[in-house]
N, C-alpha and C positions, 0 to 999 in steps of 0.2 A: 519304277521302284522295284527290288529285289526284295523277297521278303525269305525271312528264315525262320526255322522253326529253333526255338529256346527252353524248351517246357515240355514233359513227358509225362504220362501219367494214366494208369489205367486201375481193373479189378480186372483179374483175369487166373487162370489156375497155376500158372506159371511166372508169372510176374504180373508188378504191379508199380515199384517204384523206379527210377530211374536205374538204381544199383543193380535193381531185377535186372534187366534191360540191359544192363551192360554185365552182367555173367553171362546169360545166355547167349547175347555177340561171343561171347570169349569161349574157353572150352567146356561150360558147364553144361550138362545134355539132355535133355527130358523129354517126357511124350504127353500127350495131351490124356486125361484117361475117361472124359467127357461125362463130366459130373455137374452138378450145380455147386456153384461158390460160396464159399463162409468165410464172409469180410467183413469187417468194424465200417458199419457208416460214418461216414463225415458229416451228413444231415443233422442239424442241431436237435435238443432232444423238443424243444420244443413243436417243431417242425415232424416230430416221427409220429403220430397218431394219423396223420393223413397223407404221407408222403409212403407212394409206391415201390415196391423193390424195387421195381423202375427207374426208378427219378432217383434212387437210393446210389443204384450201379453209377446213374450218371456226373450226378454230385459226386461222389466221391471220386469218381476217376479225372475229372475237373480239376479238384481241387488238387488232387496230387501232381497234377501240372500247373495249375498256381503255383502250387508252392518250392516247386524244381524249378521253374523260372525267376521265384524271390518277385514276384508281383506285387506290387503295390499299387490298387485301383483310384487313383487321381481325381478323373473326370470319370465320371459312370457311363454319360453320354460317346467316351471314344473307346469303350471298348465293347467289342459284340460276341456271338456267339452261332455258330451252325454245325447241327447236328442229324446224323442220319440215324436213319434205323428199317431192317425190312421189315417187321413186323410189331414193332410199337410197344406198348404198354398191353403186352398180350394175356397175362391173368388176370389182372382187373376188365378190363374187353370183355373177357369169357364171365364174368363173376356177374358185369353188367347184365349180360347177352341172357343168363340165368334167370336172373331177375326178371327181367322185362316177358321173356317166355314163362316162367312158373306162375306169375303172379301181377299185381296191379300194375302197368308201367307207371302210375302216378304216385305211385309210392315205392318207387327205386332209391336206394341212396345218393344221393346230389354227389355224395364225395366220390364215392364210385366211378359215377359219370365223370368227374372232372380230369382222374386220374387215368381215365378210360383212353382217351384222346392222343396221339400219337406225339404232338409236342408238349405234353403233361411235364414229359421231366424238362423239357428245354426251361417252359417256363419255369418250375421248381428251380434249377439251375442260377437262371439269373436274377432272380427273385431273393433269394438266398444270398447271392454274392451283389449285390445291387448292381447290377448290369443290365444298362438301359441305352445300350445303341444296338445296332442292327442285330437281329437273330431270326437265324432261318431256318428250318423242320426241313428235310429232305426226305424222301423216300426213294430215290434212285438217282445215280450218277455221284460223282465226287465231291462230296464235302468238304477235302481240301483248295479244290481248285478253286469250289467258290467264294473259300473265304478269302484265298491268296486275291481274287478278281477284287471283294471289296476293298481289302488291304489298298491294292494300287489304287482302286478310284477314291483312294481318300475317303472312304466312308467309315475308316474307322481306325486309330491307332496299333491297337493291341488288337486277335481276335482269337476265342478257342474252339477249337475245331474237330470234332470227334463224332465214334458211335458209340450206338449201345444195344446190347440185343439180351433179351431175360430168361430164362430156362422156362421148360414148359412143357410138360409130360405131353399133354393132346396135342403139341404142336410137331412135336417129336415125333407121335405114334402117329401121325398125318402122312410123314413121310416112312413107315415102316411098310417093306415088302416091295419099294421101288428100286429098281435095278440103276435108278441113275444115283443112288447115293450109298452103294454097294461099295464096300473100304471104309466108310465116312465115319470119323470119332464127331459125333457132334459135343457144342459146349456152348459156353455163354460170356460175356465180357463188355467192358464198357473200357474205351480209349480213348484218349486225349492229346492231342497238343496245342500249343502255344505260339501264334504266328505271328511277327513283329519285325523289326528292324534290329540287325544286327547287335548284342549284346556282347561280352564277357562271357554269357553263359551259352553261344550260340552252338547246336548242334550241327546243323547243315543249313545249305541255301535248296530253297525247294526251284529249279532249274529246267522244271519241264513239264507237260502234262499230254496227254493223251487218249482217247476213246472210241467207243464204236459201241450199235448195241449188234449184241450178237441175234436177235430176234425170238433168245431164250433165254430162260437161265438154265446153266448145267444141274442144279439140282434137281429138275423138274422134268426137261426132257434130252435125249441123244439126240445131234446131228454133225456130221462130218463136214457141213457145209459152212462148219460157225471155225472152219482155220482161215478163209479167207479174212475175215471181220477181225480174226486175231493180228493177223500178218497185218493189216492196214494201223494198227494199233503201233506195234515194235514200229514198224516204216516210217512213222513222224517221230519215235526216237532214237535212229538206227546211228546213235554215236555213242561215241566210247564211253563201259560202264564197265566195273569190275564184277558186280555180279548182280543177278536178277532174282531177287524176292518174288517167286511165282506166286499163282490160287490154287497151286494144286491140291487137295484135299483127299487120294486115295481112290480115288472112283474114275470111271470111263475119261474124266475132262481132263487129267493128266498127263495123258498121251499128245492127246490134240494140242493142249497149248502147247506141253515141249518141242511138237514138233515144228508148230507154227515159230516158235523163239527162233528155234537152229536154223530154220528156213534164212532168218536174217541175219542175226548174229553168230551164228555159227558155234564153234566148243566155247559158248560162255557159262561159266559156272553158274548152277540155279541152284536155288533151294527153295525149300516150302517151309513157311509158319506155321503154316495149319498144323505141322507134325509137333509144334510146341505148344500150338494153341486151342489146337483144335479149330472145327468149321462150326463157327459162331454167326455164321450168316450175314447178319449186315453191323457186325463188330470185324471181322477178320484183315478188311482191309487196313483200316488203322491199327489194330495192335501192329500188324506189319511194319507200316513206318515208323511203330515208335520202335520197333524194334532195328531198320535200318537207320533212322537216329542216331541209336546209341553205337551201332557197327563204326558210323562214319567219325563219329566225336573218341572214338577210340582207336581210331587208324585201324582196326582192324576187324576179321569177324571171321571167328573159328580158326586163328592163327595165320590166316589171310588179308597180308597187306588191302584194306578197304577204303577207296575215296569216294565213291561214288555208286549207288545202288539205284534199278530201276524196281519200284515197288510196284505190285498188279493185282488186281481183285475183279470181282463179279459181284451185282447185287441180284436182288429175287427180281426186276424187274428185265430182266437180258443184259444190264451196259456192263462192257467190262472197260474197264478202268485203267489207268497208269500214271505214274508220277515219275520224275526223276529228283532223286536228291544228290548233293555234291556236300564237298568238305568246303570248309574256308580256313583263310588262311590266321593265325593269331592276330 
């Protein structure tokens, strides 16, 4: 089974709709300036008294890829959902974490707790859209590849497939004074897409995948020994791509991947998202591909004939990641 992606959709500084998505492919140019986001939830209003910023990012970036795919949920049961994230629903976490140290843990607030939980917003998510086939919480490795996997085993028609990661001053200043994140705009975002069979509305066929854990994550610690692990990554997809959507994010790991890239493919045009997205951690991979998405469904990106892009990312857990996406044909 081929499966392609039909539906974009995120919250992010820089875009967020699919039109977003296809300026920034085209000549429109911006920089990430690593702020927290002020975005209209899509969360009903009844639903907002107990629904986290969290599950807020998520839902909403969800929905904006509903709704770019012109979705209509049939059977509840054939559509599912998998979602990552490195660090969860991390101000309620910390709010709980509060609680339980200042004071009675038997008297912490239950909503707290619920929203505490690192698949809070999955659940929110499909609860909300009544979506009751497979869904799956990830904390490391690729989100997309697993959903393309149930996609083929028939486990489920339709599936949406995204991150989302929350702004967070203490998580932030966790990492202040580390030389491994020295260049880094940090920021926050929640992405989405939409993975099905071929539509009218289809953006690209997702055509490949590949991985390795590098036995860190670059924002935590330096090692020269982590280009091997890259190069094994490009070497299962070491065929023809117009250009490659790096992770590079300004700091020491910049170097390495490019050099690990050039090792195989040689003068292939790279760029970074991070420079539009900023380094959202365990969002950045996906905003990527919605952003080579919209490149490939526009023949172009940055005035560059575009068929086919290799997207790549890292999560806090060492894996780094890859995908290939391709154009199809009308």
């Amino acid at each position: 089974m081929r499966v392609f992606i039909n539906g974009i959709g995120a919250v992010s500084e820089t875009a967020c709709t699919s039109a977003d998505f296809a300026e920034l492919a085209g000549e429109k140019d911006l920089t990430a300036k690593g702020q927290k986001i002020e975005f209209t939830s899509t969360v009903p209003g009844s639903k907002l008294r107990r629904a986290s910023r969290y599950a807020k990012l998520t839902v909403s970036a969800a929905d904006l890829a509903l709704a770019d795919s012109n979705t209509e949920i049939n059977d509840p049961y054939r559509i599912g959902a998998v979602m990552a994230s490195g660090f969860g629903s991390v101000e309620y976490n910390r709010q709980f974490s509060n609680q339980v140290q200042k004071g009675d843990p038997q008297l912490c607030s239950p909503s707290l707790f619920s929203q505490s939980v690192a698949n809070s917003a999955l659940g929110n998510l499909c609860m909300i859209n009544s979506i009751k086939g497979e869904d799956t919480m990830l904390r490391g490795g690729d989100p997309l590849e697993y959903a393309a996997l149930l996609l083929k085993m028939g486990k489920a028609d339709t599936m949406l497939c995204g991150e989302t990661e929350e702004w967070s001053e203490e998580l932030l200043n966790s990492f202040a004074g580390r030389d491994t994140v020295t260049g880094c705009t940090f920021s926050e975002g929640a992405a989405f897409g939409k993975g099905t069979e071929m539509t009218d509305l289809t953006y690209c066929e997702i055509s490949g995948f590949s991985s390795a854990n590098l036995g860190l994550c670059p924002l935590l610690e330096k090692s020269v020994d982590i280009k091997e692990s890259l190069k094994k990554v490009y070497r299962q997809l070491s065929y023809s791509a117009d250009i490659i959507f790096t992770a590079a994010n300004g700091t020491w790991f910049d170097d390495a991947e490019a050099d690990s890239i050039r090792d195989i493919f040689g003068d292939i045009p790279l760029y970074a998202p991070k420079k539009l997205f900023g380094e959202s951690f365990g969002c950045s991979y996906m905003l990527s591909v919605c952003l080579a998405a919209a490149a490939i469904k526009n023949g172009s990106f940055k005035g560059t004939p575009c068929s086919s892009v290799i997207v790549s990312g890292f999560d806090m857990a060492g894996n780094y990641i890859a995908v290939k996406l391709t154009g199809v044909k009308p």
